[in-house]
C-alpha positions in Angstrom: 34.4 -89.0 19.8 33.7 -91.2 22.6 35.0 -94.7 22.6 32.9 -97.8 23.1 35.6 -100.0 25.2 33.6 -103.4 24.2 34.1 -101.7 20.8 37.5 -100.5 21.0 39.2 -103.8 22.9 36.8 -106.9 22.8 37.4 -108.7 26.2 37.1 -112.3 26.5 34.3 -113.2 29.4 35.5 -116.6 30.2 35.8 -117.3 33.5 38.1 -120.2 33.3 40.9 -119.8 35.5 43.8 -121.2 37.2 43.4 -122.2 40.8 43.9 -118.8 43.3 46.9 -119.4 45.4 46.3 -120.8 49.0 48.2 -119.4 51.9 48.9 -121.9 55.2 47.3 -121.2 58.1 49.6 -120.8 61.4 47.5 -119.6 64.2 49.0 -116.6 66.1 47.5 -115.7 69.5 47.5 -112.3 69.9 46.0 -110.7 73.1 45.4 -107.6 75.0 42.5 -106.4 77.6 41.4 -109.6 78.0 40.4 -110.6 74.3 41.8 -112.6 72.0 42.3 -112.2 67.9 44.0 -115.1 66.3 45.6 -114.3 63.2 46.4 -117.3 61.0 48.4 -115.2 58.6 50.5 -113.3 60.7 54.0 -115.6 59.7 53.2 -113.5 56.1 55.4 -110.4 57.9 58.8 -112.3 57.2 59.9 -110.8 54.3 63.2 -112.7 54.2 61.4 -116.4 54.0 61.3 -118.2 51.1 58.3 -119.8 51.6 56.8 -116.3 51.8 58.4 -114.6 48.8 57.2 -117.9 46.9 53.7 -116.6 48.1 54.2 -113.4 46.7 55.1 -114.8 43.4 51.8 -117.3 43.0 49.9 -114.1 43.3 51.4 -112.5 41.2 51.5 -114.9 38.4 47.6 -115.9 39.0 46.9 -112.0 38.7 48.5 -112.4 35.5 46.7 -115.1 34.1 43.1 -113.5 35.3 44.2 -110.2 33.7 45.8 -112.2 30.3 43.0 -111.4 28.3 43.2 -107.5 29.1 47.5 -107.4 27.8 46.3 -106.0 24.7 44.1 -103.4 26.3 47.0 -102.6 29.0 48.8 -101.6 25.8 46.6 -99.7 24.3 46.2 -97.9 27.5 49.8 -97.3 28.2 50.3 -96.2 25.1 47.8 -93.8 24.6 48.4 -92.5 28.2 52.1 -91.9 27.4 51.4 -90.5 24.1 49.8 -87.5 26.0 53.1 -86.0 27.2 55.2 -84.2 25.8 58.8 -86.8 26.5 61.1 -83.8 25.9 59.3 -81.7 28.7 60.9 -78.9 31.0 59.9 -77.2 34.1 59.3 -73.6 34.5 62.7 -71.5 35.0 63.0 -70.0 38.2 65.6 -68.0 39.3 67.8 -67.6 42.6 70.9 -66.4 43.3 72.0 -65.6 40.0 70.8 -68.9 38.2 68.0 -70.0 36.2 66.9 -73.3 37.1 65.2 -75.9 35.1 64.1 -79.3 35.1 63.8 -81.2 32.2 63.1 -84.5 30.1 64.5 -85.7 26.8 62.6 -88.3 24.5 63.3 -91.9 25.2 64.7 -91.3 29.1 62.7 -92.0 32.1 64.5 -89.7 34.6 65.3 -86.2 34.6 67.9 -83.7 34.1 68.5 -81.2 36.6 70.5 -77.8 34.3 70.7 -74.1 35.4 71.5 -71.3 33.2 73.5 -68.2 34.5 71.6 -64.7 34.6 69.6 -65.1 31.5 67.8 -67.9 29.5 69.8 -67.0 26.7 72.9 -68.4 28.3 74.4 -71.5 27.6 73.1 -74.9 30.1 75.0 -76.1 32.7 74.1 -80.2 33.7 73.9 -80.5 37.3 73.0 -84.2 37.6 71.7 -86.5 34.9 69.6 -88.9 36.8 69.0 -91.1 34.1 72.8 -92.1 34.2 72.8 -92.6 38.0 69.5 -95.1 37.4 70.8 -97.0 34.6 72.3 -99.6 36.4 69.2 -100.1 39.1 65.8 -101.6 39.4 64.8 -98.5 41.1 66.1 -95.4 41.3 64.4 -92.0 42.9 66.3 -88.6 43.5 65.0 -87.3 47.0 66.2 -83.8 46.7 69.1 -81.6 44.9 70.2 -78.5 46.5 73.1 -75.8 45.8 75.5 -74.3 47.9 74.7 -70.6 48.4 77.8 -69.8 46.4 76.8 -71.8 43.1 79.8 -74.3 43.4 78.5 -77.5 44.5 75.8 -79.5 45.3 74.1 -82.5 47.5 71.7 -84.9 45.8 69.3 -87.8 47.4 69.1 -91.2 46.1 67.1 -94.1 47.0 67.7 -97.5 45.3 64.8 -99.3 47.0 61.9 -97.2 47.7 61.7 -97.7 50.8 62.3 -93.8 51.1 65.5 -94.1 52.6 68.2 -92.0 50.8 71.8 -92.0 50.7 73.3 -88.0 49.9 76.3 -87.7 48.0 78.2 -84.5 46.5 79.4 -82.9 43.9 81.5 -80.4 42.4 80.0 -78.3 39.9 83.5 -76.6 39.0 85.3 -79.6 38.7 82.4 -81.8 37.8 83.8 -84.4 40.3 81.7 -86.4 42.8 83.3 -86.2 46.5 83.8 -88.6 48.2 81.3 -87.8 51.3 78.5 -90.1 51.1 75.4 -89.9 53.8 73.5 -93.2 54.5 70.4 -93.5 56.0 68.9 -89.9 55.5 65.5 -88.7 54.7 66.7 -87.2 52.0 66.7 -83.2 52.7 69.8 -81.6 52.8 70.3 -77.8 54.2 73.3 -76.1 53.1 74.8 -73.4 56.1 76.2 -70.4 54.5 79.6 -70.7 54.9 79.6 -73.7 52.3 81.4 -76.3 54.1 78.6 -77.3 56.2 75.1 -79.6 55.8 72.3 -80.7 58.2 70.5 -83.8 57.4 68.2 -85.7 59.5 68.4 -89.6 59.8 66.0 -92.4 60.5 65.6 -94.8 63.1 64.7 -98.6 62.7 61.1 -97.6 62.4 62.1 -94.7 59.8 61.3 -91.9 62.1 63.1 -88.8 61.4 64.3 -88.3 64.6 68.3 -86.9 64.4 69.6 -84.0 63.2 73.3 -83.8 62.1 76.0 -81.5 61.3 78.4 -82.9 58.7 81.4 -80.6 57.0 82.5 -81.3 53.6 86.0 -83.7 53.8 84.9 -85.7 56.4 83.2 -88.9 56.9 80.4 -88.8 57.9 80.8 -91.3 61.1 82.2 -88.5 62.8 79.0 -86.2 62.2 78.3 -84.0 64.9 74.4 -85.0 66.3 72.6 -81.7 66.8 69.0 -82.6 67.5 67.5 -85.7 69.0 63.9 -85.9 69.0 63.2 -88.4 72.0 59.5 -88.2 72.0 58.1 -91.4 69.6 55.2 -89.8 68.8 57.2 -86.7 66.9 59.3 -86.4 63.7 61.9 -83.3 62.7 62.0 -81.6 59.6 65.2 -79.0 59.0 64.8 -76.3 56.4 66.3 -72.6 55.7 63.8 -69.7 55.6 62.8 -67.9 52.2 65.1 -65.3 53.4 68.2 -67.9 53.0 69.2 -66.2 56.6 67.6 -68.8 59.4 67.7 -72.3 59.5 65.0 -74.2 61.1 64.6 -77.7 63.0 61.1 -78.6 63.4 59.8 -81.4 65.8 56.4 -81.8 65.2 53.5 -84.6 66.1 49.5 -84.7 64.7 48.8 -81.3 66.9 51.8 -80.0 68.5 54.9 -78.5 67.1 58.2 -77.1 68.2 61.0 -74.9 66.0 64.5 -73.9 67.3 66.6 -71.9 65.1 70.0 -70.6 64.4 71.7 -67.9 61.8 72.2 -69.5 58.7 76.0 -68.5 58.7 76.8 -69.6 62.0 76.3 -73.2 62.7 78.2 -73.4 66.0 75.1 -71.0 67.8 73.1 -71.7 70.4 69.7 -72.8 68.7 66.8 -70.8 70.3 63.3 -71.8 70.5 60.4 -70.4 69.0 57.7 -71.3 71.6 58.2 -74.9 73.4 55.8 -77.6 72.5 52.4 -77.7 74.3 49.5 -80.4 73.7 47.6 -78.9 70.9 49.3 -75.9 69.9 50.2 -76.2 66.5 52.7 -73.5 64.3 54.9 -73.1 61.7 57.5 -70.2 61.0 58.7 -68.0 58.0 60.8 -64.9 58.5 60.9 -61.5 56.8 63.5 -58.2 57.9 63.8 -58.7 61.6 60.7 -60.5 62.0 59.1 -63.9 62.3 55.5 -64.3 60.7 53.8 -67.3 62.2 50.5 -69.7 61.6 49.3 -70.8 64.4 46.3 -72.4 66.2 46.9 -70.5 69.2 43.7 -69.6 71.9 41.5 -71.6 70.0 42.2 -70.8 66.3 40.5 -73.8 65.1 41.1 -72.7 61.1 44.2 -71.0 62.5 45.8 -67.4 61.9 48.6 -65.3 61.7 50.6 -63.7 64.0 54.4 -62.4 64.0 57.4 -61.3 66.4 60.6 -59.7 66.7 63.7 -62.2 65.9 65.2 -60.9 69.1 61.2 -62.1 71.2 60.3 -64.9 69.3 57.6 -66.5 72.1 54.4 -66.2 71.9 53.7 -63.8 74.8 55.1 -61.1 72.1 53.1 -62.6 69.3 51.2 -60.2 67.5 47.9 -61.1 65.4 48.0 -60.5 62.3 45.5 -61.9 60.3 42.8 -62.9 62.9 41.0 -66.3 62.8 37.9 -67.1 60.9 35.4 -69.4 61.8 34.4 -69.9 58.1 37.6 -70.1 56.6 40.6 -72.5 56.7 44.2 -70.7 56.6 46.4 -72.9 54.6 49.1 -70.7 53.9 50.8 -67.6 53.0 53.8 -66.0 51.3 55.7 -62.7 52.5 56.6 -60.1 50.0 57.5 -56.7 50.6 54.4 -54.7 49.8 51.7 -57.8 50.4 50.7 -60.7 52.4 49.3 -63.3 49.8 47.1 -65.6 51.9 45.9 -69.0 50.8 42.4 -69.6 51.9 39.7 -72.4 51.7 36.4 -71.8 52.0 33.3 -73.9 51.3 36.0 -76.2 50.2 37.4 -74.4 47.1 41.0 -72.9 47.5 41.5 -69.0 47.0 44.3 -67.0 46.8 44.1 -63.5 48.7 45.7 -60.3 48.0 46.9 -58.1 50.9 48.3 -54.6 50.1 50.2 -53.5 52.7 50.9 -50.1 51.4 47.4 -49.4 49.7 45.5 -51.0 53.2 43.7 -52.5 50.2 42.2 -56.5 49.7 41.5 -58.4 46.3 41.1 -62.1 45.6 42.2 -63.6 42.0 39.2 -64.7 40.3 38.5 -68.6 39.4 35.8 -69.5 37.7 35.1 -73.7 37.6 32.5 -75.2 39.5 35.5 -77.1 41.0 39.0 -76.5 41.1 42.6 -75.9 42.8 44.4 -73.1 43.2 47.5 -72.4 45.2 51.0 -70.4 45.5 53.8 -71.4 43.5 57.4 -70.8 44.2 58.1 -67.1 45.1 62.0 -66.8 46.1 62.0 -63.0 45.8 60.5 -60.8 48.3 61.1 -57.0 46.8 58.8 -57.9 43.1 55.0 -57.3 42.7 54.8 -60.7 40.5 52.9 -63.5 42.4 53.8 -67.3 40.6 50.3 -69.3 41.5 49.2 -72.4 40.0 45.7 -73.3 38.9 44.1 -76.5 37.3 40.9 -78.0 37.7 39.4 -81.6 36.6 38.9 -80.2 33.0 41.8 -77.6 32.8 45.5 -79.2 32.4 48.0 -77.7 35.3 49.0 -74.5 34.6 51.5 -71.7 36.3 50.4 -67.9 35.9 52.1 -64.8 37.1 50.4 -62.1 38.4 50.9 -58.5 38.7 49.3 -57.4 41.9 50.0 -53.9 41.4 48.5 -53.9 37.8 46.1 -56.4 38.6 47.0 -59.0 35.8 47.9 -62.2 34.7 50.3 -63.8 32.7 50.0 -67.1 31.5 53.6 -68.8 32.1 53.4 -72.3 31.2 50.5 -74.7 30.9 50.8 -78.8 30.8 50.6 -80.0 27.4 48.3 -82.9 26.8 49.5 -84.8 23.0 47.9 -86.9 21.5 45.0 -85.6 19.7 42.5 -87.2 21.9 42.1 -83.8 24.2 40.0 -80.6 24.0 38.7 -79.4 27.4 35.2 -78.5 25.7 34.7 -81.9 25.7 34.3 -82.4 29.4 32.4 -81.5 32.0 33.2 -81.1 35.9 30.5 -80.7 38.8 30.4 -80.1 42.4 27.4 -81.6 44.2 26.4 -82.0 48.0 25.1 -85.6 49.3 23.4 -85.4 52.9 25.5 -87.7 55.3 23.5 -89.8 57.9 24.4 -87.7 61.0 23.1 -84.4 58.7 25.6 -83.0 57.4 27.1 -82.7 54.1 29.7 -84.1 51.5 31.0 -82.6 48.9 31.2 -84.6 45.6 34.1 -83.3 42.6 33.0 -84.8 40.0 34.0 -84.9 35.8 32.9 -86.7 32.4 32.5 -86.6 28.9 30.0 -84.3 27.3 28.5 -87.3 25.2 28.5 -89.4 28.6 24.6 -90.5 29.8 23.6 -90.4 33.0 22.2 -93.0 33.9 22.0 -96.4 35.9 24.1 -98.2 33.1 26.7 -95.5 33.3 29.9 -96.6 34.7 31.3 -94.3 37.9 34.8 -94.4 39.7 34.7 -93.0 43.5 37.9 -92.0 45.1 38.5 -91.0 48.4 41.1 -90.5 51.1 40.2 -89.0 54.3 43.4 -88.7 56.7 45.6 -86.6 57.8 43.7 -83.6 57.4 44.8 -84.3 53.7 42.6 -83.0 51.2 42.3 -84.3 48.3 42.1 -81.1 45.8 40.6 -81.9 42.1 42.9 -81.9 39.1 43.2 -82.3 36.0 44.8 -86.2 34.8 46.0 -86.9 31.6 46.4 -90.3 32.3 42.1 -90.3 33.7 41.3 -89.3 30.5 41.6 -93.1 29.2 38.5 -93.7 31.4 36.6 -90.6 30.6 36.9 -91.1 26.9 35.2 -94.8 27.7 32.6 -93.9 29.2 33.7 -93.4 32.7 32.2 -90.9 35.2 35.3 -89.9 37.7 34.9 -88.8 41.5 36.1 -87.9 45.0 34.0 -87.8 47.7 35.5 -85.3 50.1 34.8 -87.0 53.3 35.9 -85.9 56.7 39.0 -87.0 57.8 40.7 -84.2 55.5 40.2 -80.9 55.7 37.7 -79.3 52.7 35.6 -78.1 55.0 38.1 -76.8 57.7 40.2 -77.9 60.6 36.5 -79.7 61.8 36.2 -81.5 59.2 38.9 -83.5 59.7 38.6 -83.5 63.8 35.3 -85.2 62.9 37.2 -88.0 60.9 39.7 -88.8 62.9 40.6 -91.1 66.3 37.2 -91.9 68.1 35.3 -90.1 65.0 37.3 -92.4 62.4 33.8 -94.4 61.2 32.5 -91.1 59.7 35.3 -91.1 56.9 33.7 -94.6 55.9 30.1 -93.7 56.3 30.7 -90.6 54.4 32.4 -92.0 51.6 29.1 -94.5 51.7 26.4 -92.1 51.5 27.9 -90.2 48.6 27.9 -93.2 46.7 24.8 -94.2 47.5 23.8 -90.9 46.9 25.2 -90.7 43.2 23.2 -94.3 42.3 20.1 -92.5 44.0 20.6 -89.2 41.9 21.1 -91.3 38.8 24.8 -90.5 37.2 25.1 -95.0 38.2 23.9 -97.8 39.8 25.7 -100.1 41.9 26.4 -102.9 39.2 28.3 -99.8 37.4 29.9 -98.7 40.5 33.6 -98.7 41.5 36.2 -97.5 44.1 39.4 -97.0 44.6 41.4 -95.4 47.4 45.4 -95.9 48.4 47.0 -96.2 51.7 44.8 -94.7 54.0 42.3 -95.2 51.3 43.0 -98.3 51.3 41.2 -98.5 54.5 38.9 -96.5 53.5 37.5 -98.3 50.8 38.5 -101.8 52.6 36.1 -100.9 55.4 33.2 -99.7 53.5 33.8 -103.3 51.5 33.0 -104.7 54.8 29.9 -102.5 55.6 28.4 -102.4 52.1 29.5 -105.4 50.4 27.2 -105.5 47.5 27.5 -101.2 47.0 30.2 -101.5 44.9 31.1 -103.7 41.8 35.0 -103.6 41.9 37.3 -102.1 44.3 41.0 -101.1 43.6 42.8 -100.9 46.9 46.3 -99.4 46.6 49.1 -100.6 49.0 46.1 -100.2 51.5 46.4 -99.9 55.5 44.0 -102.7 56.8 45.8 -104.6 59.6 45.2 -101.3 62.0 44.9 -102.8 65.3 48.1 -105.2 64.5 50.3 -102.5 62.7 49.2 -99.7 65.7 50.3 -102.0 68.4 53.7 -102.5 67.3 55.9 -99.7 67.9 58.8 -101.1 65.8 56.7 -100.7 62.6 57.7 -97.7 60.8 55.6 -94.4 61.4 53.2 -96.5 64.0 54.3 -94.2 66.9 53.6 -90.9 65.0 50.4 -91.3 64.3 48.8 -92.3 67.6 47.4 -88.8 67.7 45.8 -89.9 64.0 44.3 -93.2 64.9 44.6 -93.9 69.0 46.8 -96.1 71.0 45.2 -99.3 71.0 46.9 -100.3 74.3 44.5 -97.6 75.5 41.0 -100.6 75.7 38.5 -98.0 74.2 40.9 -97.2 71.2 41.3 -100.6 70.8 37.9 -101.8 70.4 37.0 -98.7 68.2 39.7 -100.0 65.7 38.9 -103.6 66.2 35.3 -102.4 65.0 36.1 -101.1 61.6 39.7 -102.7 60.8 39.4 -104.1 57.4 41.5 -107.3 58.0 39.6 -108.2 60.9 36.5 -107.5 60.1 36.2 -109.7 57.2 33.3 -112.6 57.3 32.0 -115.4 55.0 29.8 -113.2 52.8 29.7 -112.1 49.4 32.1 -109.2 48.0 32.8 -107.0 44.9 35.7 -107.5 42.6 39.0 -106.4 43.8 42.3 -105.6 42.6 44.6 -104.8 45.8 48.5 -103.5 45.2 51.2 -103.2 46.8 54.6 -102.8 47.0 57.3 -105.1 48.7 59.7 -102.7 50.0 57.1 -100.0 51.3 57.6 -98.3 54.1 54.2 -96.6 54.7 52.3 -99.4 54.5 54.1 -102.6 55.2 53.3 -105.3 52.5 52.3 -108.0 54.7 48.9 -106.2 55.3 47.6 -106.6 51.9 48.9 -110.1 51.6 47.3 -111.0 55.1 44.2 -109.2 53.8 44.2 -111.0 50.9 44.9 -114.7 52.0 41.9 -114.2 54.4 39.1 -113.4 52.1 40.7 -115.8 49.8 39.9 -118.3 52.5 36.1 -117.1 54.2 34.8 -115.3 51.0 31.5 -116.7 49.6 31.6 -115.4 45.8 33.2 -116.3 42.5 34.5 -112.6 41.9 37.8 -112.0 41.0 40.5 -111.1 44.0 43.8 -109.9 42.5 46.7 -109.4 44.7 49.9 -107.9 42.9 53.2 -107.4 44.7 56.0 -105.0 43.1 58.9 -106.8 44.1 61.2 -103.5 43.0 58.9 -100.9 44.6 57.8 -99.1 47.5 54.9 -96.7 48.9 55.0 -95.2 45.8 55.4 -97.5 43.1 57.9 -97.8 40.2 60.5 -95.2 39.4 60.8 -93.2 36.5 58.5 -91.3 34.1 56.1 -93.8 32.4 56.9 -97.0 34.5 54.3 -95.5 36.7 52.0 -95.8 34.2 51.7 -99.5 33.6 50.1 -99.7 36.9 47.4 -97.3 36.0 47.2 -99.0 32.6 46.8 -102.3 34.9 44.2 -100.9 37.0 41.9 -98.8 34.3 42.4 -102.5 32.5 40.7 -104.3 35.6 37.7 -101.9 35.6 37.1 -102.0 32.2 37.0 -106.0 32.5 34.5 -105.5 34.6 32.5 -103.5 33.0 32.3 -105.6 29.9 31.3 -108.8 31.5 28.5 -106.5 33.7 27.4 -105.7 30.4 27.5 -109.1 29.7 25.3 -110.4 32.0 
């Protein structure tokens, strides 16, 4: 039954509150091509002063007071939300080298359990690490990654304390059950065991948390004396290291927004020359997987704008003796693929949905798994074997919990392996309904709108609706299914995501078009399909919300500025807004890696482009929505001193009476609170905000 939220939690509409806090204005000067920003707010960036910590603080306790008269709704939302899953949950088994691995939850813990089983399920467990023991005595605690030796006897495991995603990697002894006495500071938290068991490569950060050095350490020593193997030089590039599905290569990759470089070596011999792939070019991107005594290789190469495959001998890896195999498409985005003896399993997208395609390499034959929802996602799994005909894939959509299926692609079917369980009685999928509809942009094209509600939902102007959006990266943001959404679907919420440009649902374009000089059309975008929902009926704009994080954040921070009176509330997630500041300081984590996203403003037409559509220095003395804005003190994404700047100085030139929240996780970084369900107070926070605001709209 669908629940009336004025019905279910009576709010209380008074508007009597404590004065907002007030932050000092110290004028900065800050100047470049000849024009000057003065930023009264800028002393907000020293995190170790009191006086700005004490800042911090009166935020947070005013948020608290606004939002006192939802704490018994934020209950009633956390509980319900946590009620859904199952506490004493497990991950899917999956086997390699001779173990069955599984991850799993027990009632009443917040953190996980990583076991394995030898050669059968039916064997007794083995404890790897029990997180929730390494957490107990922290604020925050986040495992990074655990990985085994290749022969079963120990392993390295990631922590960070901070979440500021920088990890520390320690070992142990899964014979002896004893941690060593090796500890790595500083890392990104991936650790690659070498064959021969004694040796690691890790990758630290520098002072702006660039993964930029890749070391060798062996097991017994410290880890001072670590031998450096990779040094990526170039600012605008970060390395990854990983070992390929075959367990017999290990990789370094340096790669930037549109170029890449690998270099390799044989996984058992970590004293060998490392040999390049293909050296890195402007604009040819590529990434690597190996199979027998070839490479198999997407690439971008000769204009392969939705890219392709092609492959090599080990012994000629450069591109002069690539090979195409799968040829490019100018109608179809190549996200993926996964090598098994008989087939090539390609994952596809095209007119924005995700398929997965079958190749038989003996048969010469072609077959596509067959979805059915208007919208959904669908994508491989984890497939360590290469000699099986069983394919693990995943598939959920906004009405249809997560699920993992394996498929026979010999015998053509599918085998349900494990689907998310949603508790608490307040689920059935027939219940729901999800929709994909187009909304014409200004400039002609079109967006694509995801979007799902309850069956007994109207459609109509009074009819709350939640946007989301993104558009970065070339990260698309796929639809799926939310147990903890439901808490706004069963009151009355519509959900959506406009898929703007800037990501990459409609190909490699799509996101071209929403990026550097072509930025704006992310914003406009994510403007006309809201617009274009009021005008089609499912809301209106005193119904309407938005939310977007990080990137988002500037998303829905400059459509605030453009369309001030679109939206009724806005929740902005540790959101980037200071863009032109943040981009012309080099010492701020990832700023140098992403020039190729944004622009270099010391470049004058970047700079003025930003300038135009920066949130934080765009705002004016005008009326604007309701917002709750969030962030995290010790994020390294997004540094918290944007959405405090952001804050103070709408505080200061806004003209309305509508509530600005500013709350600061002093524990917390870039992706909020640790553990299982502490997570979810934030969403019970935010849902709690929205539905405030819909009760005293319906108020008026």
């Amino acid at each position: 039954m669908l629940m009336n939220q004025k019905e279910s939690t009576p709010l209380n509409k008074s508007l009597i509150s404590p004065t907002p806090p007030k932050a000092k204005k110290i004028d900065k000067h800050l100047e470049i091509h000849g024009d000057l920003r003065v930023d009264s707010y800028f002393w907000l960036n020293q995190r170790e002063q009191p006086e700005v910590l004490e800042y911090l603080e009166q935020e947070n306790a005013y948020a608290e007071a606004m939002m006192a008269d939802t704490v018994p709704l934020q209950k009633e939302l956390f509980d319900e939300m946590k009620a859904r899953y199952k506490e004493d949950d497990a991950s899917l088994p999956y086997f390699f080298n001779q173990y069955w691995y599984i991850v799993r939850y027990e009632s009443g813990h917040e953190h996980p359990l990583f076991t394995r089983k030898y050669q059968t399920l039916d064997n007794a467990e083995e404890l790897l690490l029990d997180v929730n023991i390494l957490a107990e005595p922290h604020n925050f605690f986040e495992v990074g990654s655990v990985a085994v030796s290749p022969n079963n006897e120990l392993i390295s495991y990631s922590s960070d304390m901070l979440g500021r995603r920088i990890y520390t990697v320690n070992f142990k002894n899964l014979v002896t059950d004893e941690v060593l006495q090796d500890q790595i500071p500083n890392t990104t938290g991936k650790v690659v065991w070498a064959n021969d068991n004694r040796h690691v490569f890790y990758i630290r950060k520098d002072d702006s948390l660039r993964a930029y050095k890749v070391f060798l350490h062996e097991l017994g020593t410290d880890s001072s004396q670590d031998v450096l193997v990779f040094h990526e030089e170039d600012e605008t590039f970060d390395v990854n290291v990983y070992k390929t599905k075959s367990q017999e290569y290990i990789f370094i990759a340096s790669s930037s927004t549109n170029s890449d470089e690998h270099r390799f070596i044989p996984a058992g011999d970590v004293l060998a020359t490392w040999q390049i792939i293909e050296p890195r070019e402007e604009d040819l991107e590529y990434a690597v997987e190996h199979f027998r005594d070839e490479f198999y290789i997407i690439t971008n190469i000769d204009e392969a704008t939705n890219f392709k495959i092609v492959k090599s001998k080990v012994s000629e890896p450069g591109k002069k003796n690539w090979i195409e195999v799968i040829p490019h498409r100018e109608e179809v985005l190549l996200e993926g693929f996964e090598i098994f003896s008989r087939y090539l399993v390609l994952e596809e997208r095209e007119e924005g949905l995700l398929q997965i395609k079958i190749i038989d390499n003996e048969e010469k034959s072609v077959h596509f798994l067959p979805f059915s929802d208007p919208t959904y996602t669908a994508y491989i799994g984890l497939n360590l074997e290469f000699d099986t005909d069983k394919l693990r894939y995943g598939y959920t959509s906004l009405t249809q919990p997560s699920a993992t299926y394996e498929y026979d692609m010999n015998a053509r079917t599918t085998e349900l392996l494990k689907q998310q369980e949603v508790l608490g009685g307040d689920f059935d999928a027939r219940n729901y309904i999800s929709e994909r509809v187009w909304a014409p942009a200004r400039d002609g094209e079109e967006i694509a709108i995801s979007l799902v509600y309850h069956k007994d939902t109207p459609r109509d102007a009074a009819t709350p609706l939640l946007l989301y959006g993104y558009g970065s990266y070339g990260h698309t943001v796929d639809v799926s299914f939310s147990n903890v959404r439901l808490s706004l679907l069963n009151r009355g919420f519509v959900y959506a995501i406009a898929h703007v440009r800037g990501g990459e649902y409609l190909g490699r374009e799509w996101y071209e078009e929403g990026r550097m000089l072509q930025k704006k059309n992310t914003f406009f975008d994510f403007i006309d399909a809201a617009k274009y929902l009021v005008q089609q009926g499912y809301t209106s704009s005193p119904h309407l919300y938005a939310m977007g994080g990080s990137a988002g954040g500037l998303l829905v921070g400059a459509v605030m500025n453009y369309e001030p009176q679109l939206f009724n509330g806005i929740v902005a997630q540790v959101p980037f807004v200071d863009v032109v500041t943040t981009m012309l300081d080099e010492t701020i984590p990832l700023t140098t890696g992403e020039f190729d996203e944004w622009g270099n403003p010391k470049d004058a037409e970047y700079y003025e482009y930003m300038k135009s559509y920066s949130p934080y220095d765009n705002v004016t003395a005008k009326n604007y929505p309701h917002l709750l804005i969030t962030t995290g003190l010790h994020d390294s994404q997004v540094q918290y001193w944007e959405p405090a700047k952001w804050t103070a100085k709408l505080r200061d030139l806004k003209t309305d009476d509508n509530l600005l929240l500013f709350k600061t996780d002093m524990s917390s970084g870039h992706g909020g609170a640790s553990g299982r369900f502490e997570s979810l107070k934030e969403d019970a926070l935010e849902f709690a905000f929205l539905l405030k605001l819909e009760n005293k709209t319906d108020g008026k």
